[in-house]
C-alpha positions in Angstrom: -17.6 -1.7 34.9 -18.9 -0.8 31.8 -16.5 1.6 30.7 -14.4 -1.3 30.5 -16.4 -3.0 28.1 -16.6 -3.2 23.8 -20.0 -1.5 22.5 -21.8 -3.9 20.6 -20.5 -2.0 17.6 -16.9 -2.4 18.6 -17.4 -6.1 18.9 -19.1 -5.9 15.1 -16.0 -4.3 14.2 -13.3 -6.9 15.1 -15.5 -10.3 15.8 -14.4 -12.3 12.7 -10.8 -11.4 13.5 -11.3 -14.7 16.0 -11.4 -18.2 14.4 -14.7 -20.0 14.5 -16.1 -22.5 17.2 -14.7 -26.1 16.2 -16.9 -29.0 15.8 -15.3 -31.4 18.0 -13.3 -30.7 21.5 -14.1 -28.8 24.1 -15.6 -25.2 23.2 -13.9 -22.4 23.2 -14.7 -19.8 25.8 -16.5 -16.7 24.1 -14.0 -14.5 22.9 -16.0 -10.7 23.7 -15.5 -11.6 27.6 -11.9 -12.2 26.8 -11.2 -9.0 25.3 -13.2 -7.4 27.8 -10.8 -9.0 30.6 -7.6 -7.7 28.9 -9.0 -4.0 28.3 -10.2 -4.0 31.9 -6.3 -5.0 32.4 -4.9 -2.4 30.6 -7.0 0.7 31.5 -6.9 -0.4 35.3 -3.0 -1.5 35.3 -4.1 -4.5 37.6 -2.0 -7.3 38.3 -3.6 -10.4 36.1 -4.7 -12.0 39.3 -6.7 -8.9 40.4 -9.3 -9.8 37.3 -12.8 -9.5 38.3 -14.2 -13.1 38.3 -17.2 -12.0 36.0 -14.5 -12.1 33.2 -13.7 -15.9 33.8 -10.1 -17.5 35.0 -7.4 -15.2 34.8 -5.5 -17.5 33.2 -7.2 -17.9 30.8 -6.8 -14.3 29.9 -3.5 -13.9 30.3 -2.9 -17.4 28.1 -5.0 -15.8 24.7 -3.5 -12.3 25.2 0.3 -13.9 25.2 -0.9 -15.3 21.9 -2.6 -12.8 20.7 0.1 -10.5 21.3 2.4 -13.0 19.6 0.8 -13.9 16.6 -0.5 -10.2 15.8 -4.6 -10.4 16.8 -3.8 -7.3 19.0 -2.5 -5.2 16.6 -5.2 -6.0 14.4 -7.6 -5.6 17.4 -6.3 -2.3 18.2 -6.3 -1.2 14.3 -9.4 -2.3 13.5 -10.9 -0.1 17.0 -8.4 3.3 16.1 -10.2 2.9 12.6 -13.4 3.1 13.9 -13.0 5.9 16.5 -11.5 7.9 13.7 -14.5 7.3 11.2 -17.0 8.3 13.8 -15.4 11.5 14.5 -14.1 10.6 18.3 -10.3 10.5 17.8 -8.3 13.1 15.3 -6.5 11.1 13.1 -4.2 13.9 12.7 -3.3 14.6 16.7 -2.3 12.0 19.1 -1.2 12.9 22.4 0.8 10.9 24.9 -0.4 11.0 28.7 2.9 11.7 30.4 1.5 10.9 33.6 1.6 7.5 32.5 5.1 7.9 30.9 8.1 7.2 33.2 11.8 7.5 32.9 14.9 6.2 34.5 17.1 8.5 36.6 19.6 8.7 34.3 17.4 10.0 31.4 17.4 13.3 32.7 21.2 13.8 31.4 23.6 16.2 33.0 26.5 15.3 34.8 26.9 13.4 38.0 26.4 15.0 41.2 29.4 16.6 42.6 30.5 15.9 46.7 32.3 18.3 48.6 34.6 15.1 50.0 35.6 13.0 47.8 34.8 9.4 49.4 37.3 6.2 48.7 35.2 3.0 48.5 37.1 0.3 51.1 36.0 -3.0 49.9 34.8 -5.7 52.8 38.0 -6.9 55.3 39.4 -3.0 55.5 42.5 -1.8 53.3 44.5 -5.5 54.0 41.6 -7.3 52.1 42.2 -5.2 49.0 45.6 -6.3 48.4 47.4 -9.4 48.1 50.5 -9.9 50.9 53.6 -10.2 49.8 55.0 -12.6 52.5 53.6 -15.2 54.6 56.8 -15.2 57.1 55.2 -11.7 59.3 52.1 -13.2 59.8 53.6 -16.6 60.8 55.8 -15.1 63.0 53.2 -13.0 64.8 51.0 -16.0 65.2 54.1 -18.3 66.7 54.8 -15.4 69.3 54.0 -16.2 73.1 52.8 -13.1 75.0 54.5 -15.0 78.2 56.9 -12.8 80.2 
């Protein structure tokens, strides 16, 4: 799995983004793991409880990536990376391409009209056509009830 993994370089670039250890409490978990974990999360597209155990308590990851994604470390994460691949030479900064076989869209994106039926079909709603509308008397259904089928 280490294609999933920061370079030591990568971590060099964005490892004082992260606040320092405090002196009392309970210590943090390392940070690098925790990054790690969500890149694994987002270049695999795994469910958060599918994380490898080697990247510590799922939760855990899922907790500081809500908050990072909320407070803004990502984007600065991701900035700080994209700047670096750009001054090594490994990404254009002029061309960025979108995978569209990642890319989906709904049904009704495509445009166009709707799809037109020989027959036209007439939507009956539950109880058959008497259900749809309201009666107007009472008196023929009280009278059919009261009749005796007796001869």
């Amino acid at each position: 799995m280490l294609r999933h993994r920061l370079t030591d370089r990568e971590w060099e670039a964005i490892h004082d983004l992260f606040p320092p250890k405090a002196r009392t409490g309970r210590p943090p978990r390392d940070r690098r793991p925790i990054v790690d974990a969500l890149l694994w999360i987002l270049r695999t597209g795994a469910p958060w409880r599918d994380l490898p155990e080697e990247f510590g308590p799922w939760g855990t990851a899922w907790d500081l990536f809500d908050k990072w994604n909320a407070d803004g470390t990502l984007d600065a994460i991701l900035s700080r990376l994209r700047a670096a691949r750009i001054d090594a030479g490994a990404i254009d900064d002029e061309l960025w391409c979108i995978d569209g076989t990642v890319v989906r869209a709904a049904r009704c994106a495509a445009g166009g009209a709707k799809k037109k039926t020989r027959t036209s079909r007439r939507i009956t709603p539950w109880g058959g056509p008497a259900a749809a509308s309201p009666r107007r008397s009472t008196s023929c259904a009280t009278v059919m009830a009261n009749r005796s089928i007796s001869t």
